[in-house]
C-alpha positions as CSV (number, residue, x, y, z in Angstrom):
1,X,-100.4,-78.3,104.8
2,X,-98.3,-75.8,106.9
3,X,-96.0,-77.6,109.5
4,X,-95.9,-75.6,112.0
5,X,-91.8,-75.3,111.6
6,X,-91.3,-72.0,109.4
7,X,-88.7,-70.3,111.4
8,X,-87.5,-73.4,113.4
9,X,-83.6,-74.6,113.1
10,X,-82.6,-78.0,112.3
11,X,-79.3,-80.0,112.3
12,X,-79.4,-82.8,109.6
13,X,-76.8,-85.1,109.5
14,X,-75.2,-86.9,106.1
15,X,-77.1,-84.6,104.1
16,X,-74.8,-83.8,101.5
17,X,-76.6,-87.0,99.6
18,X,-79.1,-89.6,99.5
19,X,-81.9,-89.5,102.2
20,X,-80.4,-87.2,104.5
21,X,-80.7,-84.3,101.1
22,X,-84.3,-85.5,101.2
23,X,-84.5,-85.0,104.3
24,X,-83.0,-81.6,104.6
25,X,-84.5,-80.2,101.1
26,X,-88.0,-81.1,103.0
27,X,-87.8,-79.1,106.2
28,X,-86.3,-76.1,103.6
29,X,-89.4,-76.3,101.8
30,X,-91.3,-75.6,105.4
31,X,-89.2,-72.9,105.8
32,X,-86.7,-74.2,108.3
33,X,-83.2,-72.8,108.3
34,X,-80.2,-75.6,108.6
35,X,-76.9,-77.0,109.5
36,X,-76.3,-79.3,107.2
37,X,-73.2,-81.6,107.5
38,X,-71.5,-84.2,105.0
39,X,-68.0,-85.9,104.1
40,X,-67.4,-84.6,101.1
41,X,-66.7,-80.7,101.1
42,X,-67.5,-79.9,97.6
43,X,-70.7,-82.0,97.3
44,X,-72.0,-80.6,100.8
45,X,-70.9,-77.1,99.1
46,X,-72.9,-77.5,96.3
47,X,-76.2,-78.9,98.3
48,X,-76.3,-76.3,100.6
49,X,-76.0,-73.7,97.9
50,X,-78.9,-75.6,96.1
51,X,-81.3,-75.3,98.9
52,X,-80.4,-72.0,99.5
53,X,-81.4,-71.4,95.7
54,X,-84.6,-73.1,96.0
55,X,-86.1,-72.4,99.4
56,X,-84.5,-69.3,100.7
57,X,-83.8,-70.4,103.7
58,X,-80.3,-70.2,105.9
59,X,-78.0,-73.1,105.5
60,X,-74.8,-73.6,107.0
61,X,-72.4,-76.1,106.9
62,X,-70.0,-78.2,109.0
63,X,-68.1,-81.1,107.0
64,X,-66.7,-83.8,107.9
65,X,-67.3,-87.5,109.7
66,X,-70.1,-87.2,111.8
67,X,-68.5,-90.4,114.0
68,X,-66.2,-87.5,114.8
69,X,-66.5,-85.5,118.0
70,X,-65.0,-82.5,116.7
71,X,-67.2,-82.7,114.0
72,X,-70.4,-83.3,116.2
73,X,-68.7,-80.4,118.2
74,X,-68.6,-78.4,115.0
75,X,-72.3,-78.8,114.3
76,X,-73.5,-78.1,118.0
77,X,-71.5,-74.5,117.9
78,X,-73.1,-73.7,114.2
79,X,-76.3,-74.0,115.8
80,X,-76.3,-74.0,119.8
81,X,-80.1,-74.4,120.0
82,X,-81.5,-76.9,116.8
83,X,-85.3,-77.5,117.4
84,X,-85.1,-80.6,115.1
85,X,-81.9,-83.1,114.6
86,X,-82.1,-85.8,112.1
87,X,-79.4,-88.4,112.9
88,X,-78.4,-90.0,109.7
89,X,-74.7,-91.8,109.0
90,X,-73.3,-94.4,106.2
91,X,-73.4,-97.5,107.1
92,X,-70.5,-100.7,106.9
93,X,-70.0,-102.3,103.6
94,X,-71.2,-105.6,102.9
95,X,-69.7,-108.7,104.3
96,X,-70.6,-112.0,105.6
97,X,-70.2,-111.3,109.3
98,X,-67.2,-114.4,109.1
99,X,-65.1,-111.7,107.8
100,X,-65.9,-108.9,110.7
101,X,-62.7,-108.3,112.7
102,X,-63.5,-106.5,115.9
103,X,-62.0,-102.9,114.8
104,X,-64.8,-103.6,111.7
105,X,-67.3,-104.2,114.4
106,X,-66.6,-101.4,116.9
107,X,-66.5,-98.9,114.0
108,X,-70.0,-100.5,112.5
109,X,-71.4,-99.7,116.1
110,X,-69.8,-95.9,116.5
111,X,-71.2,-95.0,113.4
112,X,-74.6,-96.4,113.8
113,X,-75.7,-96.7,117.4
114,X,-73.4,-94.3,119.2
115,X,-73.0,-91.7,116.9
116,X,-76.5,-91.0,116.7
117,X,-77.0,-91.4,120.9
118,X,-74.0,-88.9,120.7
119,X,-76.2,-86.5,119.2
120,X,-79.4,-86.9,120.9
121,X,-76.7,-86.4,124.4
122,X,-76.1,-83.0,122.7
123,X,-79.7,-81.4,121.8
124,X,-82.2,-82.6,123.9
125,X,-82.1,-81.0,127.3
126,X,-81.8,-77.9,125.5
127,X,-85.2,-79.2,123.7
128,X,-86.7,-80.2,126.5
129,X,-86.2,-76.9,128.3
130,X,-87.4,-74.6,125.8
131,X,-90.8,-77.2,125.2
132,X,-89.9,-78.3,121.8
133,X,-87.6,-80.9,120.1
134,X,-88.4,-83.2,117.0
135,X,-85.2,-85.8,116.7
136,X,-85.6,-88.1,113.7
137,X,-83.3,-91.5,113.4
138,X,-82.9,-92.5,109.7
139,X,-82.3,-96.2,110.4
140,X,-83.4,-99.4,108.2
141,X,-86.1,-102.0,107.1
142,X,-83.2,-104.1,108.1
143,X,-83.8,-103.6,111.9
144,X,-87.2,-105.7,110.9
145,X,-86.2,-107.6,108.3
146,X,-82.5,-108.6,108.3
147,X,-80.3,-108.4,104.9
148,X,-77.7,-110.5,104.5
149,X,-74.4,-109.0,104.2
150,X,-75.5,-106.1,106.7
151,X,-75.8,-108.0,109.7
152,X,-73.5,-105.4,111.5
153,X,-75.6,-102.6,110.2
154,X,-78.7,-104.3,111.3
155,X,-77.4,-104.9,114.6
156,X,-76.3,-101.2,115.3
157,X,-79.1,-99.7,113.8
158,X,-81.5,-102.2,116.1
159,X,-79.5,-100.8,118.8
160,X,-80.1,-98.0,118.2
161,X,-83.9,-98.3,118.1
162,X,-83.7,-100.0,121.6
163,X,-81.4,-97.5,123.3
164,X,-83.9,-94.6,122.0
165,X,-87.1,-96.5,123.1
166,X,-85.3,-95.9,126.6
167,X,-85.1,-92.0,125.9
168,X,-88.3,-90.9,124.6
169,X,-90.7,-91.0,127.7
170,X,-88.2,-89.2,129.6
171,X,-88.8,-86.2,127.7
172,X,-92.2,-86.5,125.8
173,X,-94.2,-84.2,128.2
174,X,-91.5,-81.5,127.1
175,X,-93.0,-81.8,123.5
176,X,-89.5,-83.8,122.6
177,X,-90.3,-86.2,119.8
178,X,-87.9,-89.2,118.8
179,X,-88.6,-91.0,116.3
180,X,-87.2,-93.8,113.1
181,X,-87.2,-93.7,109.9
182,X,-86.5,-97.3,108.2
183,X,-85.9,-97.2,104.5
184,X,-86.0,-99.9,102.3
185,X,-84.9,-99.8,98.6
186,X,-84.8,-96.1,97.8
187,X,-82.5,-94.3,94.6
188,X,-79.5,-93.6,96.3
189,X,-75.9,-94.2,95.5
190,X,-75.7,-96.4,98.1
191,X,-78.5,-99.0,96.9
192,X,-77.3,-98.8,93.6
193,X,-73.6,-99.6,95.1
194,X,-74.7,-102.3,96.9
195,X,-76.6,-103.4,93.9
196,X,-73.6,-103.6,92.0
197,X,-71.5,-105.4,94.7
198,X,-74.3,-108.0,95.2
199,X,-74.5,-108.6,91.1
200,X,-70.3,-109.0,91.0
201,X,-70.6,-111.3,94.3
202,X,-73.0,-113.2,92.6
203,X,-71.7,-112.8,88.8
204,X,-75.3,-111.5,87.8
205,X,-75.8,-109.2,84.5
206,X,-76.4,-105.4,86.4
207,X,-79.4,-104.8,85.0
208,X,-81.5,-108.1,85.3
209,X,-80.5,-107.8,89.3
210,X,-81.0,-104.3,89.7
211,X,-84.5,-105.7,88.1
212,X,-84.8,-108.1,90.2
213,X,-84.5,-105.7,93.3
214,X,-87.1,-103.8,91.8
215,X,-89.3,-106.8,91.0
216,X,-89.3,-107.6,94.8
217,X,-90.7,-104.8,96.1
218,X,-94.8,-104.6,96.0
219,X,-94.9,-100.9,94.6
220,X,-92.8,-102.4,91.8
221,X,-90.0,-99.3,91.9
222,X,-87.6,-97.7,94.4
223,X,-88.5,-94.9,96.5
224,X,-87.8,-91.6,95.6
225,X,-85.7,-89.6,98.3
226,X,-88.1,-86.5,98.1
227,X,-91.1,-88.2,99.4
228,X,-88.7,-89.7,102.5
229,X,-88.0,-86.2,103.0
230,X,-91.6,-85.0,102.6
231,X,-92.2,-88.2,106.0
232,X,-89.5,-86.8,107.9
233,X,-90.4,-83.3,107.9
234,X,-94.2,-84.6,108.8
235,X,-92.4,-86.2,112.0
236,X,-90.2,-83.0,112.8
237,X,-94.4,-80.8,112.9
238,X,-96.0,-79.3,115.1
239,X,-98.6,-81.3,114.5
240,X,-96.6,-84.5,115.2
241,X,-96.2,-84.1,118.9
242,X,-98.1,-86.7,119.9
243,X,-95.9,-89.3,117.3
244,X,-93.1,-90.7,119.6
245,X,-91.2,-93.7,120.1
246,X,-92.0,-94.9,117.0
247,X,-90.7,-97.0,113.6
248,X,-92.1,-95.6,110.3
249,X,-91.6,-98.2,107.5
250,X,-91.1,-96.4,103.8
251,X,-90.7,-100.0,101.8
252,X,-93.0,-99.3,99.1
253,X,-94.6,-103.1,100.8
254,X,-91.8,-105.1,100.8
255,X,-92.0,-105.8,104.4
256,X,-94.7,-108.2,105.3
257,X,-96.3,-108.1,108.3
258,X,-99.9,-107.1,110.3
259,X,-98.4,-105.8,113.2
């Protein structure tokens, strides 16, 4: 199916890893040049000069924190004009919300709520005035289904999702799309960590819990990154103007619910 996107330019955020390289390896399979940003110099290096090898396409990079100004800054003046931005950032540790001090919770809500709505500030009358803009927000299953231990990311992150809602009709007749992405278990570094922190909190063998976490989900396996990529590039289409405002669950079933 062609997207409609070949030739567009998209600023993906935390992409150096995890979903946000899923994310970003899919719109560079559709042809889509990039900005790509990440912490970790080398890694976002090495990433960028992998899609580049794959797909052909431009892709710059900016790293850095993304929580940063300068950094967002950075990102804005490698590419003044993005058609499509895909707000993604780490989220806190986990803890029992007994031991958040407020500097834990003020730095839980920059990086997840107004980070992002940072972002969005930056791109979207720009969008709007040229008639197209795709913004995707990589959230959580946890704004629907609250995990324990990431009550401060679940907070943000639902935030988040009601600070957007606000957004999106204000600019949906200028073909401006914003919409959420909510993983659940997916193979990343980051499940696996908080796999292993969960297991040594608990004193559980690694394997049987990492089992377990596997057991509880209905598709009986973790979601690959690729195919979150392959449902965020369907949302950044052409054909996807009409998709806005919107959650998108990728949970392989775990959350259950008929609406």
């Amino acid at each position: 199916m062609d997207l409609g996107i070949k030739g567009r330019r998209a600023v993906v955020c935390a992409a150096s890893r995890g979903l946000g390289r899923g994310c970003a390896e899919a719109l560079a399979r559709n042809g889509v040049d990039l900005v790509i940003n990440g912490r970790d110099a080398q890694v976002l290096e090495e990433t960028a000069g992998a899609i580049r090898a794959d797909t052909g396409v431009a892709v710059e990079t900016v790293a850095g924190d993304i929580s940063e100004p300068a950094v967002q800054a950075a990102l804005i003046d490698a590419a003044p004009e993005p058609d499509i931005l895909v707000n993604n950032n780490g989220g806190p540790p986990r803890r029992d919300f007994r031991e958040i001090d407020r500097g834990a919770f003020l730095q839980g809500v920059v990086m997840n709520m107004a980070t992002p709505v940072e972002m969005i500030g930056r791109v979207v009358d720009g969008m709007a005035e040229r008639g197209f803009g795709r913004i995707v927000n990589i959230t959580s299953i946890s704004v629907m289904m609250p995990v324990p231990g990431l009550d401060l990311s679940s907070g943000a992150r639902a935030g988040l999702t009601a600070f957007v809602a606000g957004i999106v009709p204000t600019v949906a007749a200028s073909n401006v799309t914003i919409n959420n992405l909510l993983p659940g278990y997916f193979d990343t570094e980051r499940l696996h960590s908080n796999i292993a922190a969960g297991a040594r909190a608990t004193g559980a063998d690694l394997a049987e819990f990492t089992a377990q976490h596997m057991a509880s989900v209905p598709a009986k396996r973790f979601g690959d990154p690729a195919e979150f990529g392959e449902a965020c590039a369907f949302l950044c289409s052409a054909q996807a103007g009409y998709i806005t405002g919107q959650n998108l669950l990728l949970d392989g079933g775990r959350y259950s619910s008929v609406w």
